[in-house]
N, CA, C and O of each residue as an XYZ file, in Angstrom:
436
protein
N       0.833     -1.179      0.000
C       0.000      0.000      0.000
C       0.882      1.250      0.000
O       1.816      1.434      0.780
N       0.490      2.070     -0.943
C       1.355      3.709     -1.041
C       1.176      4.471      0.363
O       0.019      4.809      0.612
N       1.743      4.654      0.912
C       1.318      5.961      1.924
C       0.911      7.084      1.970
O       0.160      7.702      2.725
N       1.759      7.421      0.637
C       1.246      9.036      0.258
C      -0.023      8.731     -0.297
O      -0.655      9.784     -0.224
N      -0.993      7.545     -0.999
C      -2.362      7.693     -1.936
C      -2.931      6.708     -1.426
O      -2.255      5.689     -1.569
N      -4.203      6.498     -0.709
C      -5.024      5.625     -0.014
C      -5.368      5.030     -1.408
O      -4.640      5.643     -2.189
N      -5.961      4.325     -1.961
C      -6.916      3.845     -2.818
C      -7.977      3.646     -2.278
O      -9.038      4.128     -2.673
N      -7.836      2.836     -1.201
C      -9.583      2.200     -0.468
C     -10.393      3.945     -0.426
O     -11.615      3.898     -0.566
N      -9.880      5.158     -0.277
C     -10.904      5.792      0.163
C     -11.747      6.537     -1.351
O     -12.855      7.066     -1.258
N     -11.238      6.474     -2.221
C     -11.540      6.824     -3.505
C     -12.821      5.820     -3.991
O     -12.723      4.603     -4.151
N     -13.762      6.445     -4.140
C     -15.271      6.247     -4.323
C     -15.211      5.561     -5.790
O     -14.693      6.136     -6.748
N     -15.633      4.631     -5.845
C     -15.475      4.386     -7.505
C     -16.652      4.491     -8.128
O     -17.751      4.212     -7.648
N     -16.352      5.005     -9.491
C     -17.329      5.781     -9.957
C     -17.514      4.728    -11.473
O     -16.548      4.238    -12.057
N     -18.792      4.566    -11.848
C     -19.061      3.904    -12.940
C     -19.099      4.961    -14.406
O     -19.069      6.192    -14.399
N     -19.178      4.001    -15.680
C     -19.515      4.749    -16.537
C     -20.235      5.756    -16.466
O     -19.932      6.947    -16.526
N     -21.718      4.993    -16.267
C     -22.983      5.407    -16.538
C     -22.901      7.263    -15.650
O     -23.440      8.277    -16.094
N     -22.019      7.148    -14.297
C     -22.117      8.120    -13.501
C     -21.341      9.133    -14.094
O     -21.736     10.266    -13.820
N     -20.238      9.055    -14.913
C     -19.221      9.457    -15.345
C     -20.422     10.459    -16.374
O     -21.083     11.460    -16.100
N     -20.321      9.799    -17.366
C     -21.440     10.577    -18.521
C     -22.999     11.566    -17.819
O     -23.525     12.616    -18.189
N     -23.243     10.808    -16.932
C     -24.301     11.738    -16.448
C     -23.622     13.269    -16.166
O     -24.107     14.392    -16.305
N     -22.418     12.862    -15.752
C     -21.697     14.188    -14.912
C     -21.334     15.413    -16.342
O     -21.557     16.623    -16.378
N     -20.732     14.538    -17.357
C     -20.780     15.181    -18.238
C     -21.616     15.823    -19.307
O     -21.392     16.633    -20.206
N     -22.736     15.113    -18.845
C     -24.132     15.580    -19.807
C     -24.330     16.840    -18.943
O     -24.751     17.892    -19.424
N     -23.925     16.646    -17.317
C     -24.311     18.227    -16.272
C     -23.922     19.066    -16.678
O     -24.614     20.049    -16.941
N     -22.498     18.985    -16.910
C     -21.241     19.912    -17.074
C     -21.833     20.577    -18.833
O     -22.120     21.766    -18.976
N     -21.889     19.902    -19.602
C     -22.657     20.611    -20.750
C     -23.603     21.167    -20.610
O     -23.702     22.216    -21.246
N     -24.560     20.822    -19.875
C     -25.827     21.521    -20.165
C     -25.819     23.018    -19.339
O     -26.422     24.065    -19.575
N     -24.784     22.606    -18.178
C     -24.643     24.282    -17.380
C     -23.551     25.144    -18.397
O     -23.475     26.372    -18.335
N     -23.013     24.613    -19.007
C     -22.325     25.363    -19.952
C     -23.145     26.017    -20.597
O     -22.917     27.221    -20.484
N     -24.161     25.746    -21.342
C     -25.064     26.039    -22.298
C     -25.871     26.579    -21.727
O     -26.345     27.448    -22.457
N     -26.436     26.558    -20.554
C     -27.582     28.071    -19.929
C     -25.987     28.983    -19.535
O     -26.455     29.973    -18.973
N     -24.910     29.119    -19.526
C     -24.521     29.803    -19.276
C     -23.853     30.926    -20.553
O     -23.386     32.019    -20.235
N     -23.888     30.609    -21.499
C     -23.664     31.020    -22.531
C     -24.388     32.032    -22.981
O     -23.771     32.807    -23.712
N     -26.074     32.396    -22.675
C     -26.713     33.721    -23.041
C     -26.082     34.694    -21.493
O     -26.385     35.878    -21.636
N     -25.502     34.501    -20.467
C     -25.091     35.036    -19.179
C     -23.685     35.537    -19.670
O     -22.713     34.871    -19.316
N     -23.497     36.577    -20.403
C     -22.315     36.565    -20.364
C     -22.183     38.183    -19.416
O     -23.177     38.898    -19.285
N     -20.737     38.584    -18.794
C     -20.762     39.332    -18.332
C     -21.002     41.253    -19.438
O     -20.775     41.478    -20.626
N     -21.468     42.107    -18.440
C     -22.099     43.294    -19.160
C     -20.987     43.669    -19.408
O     -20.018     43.360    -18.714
N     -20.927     44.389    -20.423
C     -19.821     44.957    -20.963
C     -19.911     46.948    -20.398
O     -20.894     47.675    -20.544
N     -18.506     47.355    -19.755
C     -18.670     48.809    -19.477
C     -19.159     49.783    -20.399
O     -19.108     49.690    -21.626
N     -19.493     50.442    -19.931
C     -19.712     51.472    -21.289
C     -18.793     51.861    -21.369
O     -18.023     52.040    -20.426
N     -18.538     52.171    -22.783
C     -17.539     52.989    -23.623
C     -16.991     54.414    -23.239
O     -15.837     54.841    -23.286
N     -18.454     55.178    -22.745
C     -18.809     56.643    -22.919
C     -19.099     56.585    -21.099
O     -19.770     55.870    -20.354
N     -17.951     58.056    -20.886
C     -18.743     58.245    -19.469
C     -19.871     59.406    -19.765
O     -19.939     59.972    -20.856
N     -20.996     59.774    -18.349
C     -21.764     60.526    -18.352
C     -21.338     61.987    -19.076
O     -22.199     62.595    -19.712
N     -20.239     62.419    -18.976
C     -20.679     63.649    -19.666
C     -20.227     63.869    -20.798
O     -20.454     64.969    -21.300
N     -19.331     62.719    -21.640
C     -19.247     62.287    -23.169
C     -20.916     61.904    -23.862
O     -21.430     62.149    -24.953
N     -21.348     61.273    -22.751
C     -22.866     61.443    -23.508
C     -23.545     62.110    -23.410
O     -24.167     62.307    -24.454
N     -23.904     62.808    -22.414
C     -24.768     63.892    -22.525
C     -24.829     65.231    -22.953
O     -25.708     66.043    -23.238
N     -23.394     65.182    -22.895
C     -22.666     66.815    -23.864
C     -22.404     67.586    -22.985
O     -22.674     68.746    -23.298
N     -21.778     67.400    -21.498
C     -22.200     68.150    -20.096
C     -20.904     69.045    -20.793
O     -20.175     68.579    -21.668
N     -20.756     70.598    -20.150
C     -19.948     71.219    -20.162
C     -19.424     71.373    -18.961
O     -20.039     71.913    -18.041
N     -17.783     70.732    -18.824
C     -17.295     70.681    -17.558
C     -17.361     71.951    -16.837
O     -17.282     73.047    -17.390
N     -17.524     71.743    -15.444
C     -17.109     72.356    -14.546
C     -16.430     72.320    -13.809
O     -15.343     71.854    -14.151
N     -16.598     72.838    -12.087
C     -15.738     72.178    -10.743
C     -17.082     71.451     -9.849
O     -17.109     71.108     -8.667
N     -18.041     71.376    -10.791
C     -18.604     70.719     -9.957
C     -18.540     68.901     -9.003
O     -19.481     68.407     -8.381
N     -17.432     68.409     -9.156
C     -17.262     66.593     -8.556
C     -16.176     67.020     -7.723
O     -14.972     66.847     -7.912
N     -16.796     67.638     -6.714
C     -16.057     68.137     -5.440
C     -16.382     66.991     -4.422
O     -17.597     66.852     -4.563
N     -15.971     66.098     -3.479
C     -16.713     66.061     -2.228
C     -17.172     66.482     -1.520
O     -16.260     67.193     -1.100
N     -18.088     66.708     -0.831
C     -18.959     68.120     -0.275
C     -18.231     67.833      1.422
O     -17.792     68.681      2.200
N     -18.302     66.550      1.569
C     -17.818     66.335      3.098
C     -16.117     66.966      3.439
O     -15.621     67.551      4.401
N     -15.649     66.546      2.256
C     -14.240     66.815      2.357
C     -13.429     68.227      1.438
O     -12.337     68.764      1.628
N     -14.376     68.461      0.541
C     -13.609     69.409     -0.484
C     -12.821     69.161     -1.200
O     -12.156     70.015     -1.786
N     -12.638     67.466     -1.392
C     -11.491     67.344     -2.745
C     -12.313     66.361     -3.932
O     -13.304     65.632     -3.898
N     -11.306     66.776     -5.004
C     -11.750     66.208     -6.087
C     -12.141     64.908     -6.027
O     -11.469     64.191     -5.286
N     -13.456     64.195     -6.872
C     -13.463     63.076     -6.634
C     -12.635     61.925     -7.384
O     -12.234     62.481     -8.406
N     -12.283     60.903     -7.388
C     -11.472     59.998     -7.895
C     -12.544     59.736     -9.013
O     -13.754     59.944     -8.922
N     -11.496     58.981    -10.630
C     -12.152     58.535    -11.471
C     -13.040     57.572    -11.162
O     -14.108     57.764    -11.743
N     -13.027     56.562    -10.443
C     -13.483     55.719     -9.905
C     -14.994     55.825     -9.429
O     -15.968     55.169     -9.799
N     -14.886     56.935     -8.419
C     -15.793     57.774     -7.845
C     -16.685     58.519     -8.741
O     -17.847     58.654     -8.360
N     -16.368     58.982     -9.772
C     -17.123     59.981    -10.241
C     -17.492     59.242    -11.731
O     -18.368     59.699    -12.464
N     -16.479     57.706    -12.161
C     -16.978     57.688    -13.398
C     -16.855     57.819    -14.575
O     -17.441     57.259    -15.501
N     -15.758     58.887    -14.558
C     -15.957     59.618    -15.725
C     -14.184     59.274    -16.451
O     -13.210     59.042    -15.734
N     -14.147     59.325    -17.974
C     -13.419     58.637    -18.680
C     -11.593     59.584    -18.496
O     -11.365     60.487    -17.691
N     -10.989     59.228    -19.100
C      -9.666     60.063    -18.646
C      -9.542     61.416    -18.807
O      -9.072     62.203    -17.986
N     -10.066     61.708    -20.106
C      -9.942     62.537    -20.957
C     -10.633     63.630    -19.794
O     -10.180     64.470    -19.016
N     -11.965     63.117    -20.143
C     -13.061     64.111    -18.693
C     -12.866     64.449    -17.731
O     -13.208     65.543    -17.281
N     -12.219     63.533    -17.119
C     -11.772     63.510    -15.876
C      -9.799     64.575    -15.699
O      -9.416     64.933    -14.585
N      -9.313     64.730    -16.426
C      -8.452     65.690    -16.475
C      -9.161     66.990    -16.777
O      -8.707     67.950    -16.154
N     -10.148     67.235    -17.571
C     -11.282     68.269    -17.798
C     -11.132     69.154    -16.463
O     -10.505     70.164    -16.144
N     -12.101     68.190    -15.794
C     -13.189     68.677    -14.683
C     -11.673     68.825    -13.602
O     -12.215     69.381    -12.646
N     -10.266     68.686    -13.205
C      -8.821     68.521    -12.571
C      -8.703     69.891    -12.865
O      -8.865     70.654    -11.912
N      -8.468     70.354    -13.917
C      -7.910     71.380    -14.315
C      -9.295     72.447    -14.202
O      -8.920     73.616    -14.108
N     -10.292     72.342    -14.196
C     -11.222     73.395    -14.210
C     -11.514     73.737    -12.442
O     -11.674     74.854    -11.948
N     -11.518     72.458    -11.752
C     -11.436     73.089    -10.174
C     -10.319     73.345     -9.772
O     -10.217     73.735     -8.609
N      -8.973     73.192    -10.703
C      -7.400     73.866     -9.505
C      -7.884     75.110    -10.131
O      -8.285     75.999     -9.380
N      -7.911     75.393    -12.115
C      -8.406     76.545    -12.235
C      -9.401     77.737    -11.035
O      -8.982     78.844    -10.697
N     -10.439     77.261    -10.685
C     -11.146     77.911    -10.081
C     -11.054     77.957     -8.727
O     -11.577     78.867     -8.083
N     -10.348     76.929     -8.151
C      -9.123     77.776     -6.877
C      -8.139     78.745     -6.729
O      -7.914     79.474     -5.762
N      -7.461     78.648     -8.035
C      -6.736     79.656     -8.348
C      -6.870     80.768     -8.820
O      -5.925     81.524     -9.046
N      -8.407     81.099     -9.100
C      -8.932     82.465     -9.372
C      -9.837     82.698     -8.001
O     -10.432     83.768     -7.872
N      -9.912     81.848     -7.157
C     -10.479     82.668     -6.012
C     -12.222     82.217     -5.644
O     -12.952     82.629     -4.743
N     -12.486     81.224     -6.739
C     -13.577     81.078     -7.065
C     -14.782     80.342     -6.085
O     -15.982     80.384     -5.811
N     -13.070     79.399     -5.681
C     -13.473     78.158     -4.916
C     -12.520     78.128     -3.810
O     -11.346     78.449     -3.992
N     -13.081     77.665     -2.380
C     -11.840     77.687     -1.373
C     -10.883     76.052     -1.668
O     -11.282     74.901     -1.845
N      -9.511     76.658     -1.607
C      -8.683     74.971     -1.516
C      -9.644     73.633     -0.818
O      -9.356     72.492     -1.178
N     -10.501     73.796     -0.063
C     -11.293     72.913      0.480
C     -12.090     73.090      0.805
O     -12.093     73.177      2.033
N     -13.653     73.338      0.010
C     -14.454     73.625      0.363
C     -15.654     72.766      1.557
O     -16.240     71.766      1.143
N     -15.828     73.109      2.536
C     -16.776     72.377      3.053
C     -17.966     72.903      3.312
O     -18.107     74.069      3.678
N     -19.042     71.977      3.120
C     -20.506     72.568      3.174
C     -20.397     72.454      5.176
O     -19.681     71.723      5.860
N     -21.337     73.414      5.564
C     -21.777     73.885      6.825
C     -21.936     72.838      7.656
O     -21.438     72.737      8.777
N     -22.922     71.731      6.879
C     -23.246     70.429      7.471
C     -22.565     69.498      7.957
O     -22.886     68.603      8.739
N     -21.393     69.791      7.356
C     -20.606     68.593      7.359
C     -18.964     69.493      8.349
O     -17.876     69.200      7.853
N     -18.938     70.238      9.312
C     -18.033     70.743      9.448
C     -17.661     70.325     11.142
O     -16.510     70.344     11.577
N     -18.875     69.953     11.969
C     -18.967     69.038     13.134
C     -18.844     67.942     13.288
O     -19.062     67.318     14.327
N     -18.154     67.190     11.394
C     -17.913     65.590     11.840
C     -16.323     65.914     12.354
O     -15.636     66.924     12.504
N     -16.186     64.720     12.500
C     -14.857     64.183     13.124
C     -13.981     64.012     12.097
O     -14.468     63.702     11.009
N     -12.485     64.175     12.213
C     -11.757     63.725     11.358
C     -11.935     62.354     10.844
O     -12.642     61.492     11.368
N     -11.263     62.236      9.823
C     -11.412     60.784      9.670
C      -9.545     60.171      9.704
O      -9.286     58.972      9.597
């Protein structure tokens, strides 16, 4: 007897069980085939809608820009809307960190 590989505990399996398993294995293949995963969109929100950037994807809690991630939006856009809120810090427009009123009694994080 091997030590490293029992045999006795290995279940033996017949034809007939063998093919059933594989008739499973096909047929979940095949409902899985109209499931395929969604594809991203191409286009972020304001490539489609025609938005004209602003500084508006501020965090309101924190005052900084939001991450692509966060906001969505494709590279191109997203350097857009970078350069239009340092822009409008740098004219005075906007404070380096703006925080809304509401949010000025939380706690650090």
């Amino acid at each position: 007897m091997n030590k490293f590989f029992n045999i006795s505990i290995i279940k033996k399996i017949t034809w007939k069980q063998l093919h059933r398993t594989k008739i499973q294995i096909r047929d979940a293949l095949k409902d899985l085939e109209g499931h395929e995963k969604p594809k991203r969109e191409s286009e972020c929100i304001l490539c489609r809608l025609r938005i004209v950037v602003d500084y508006k994807f501020v965090k309101p809690e924190t005052g900084f820009i939001k991450t692509r991630a966060e906001s969505g939006l494709c590279p191109a856009r997203y350097a857009e809307v970078y350069n239009a809120v340092k822009r409008a810090r740098s004219f005075g427009f906007m404070s380096p960190h703006h925080i809304r009123p509401e949010y000025l009694d939380d706690p650090k994080l």
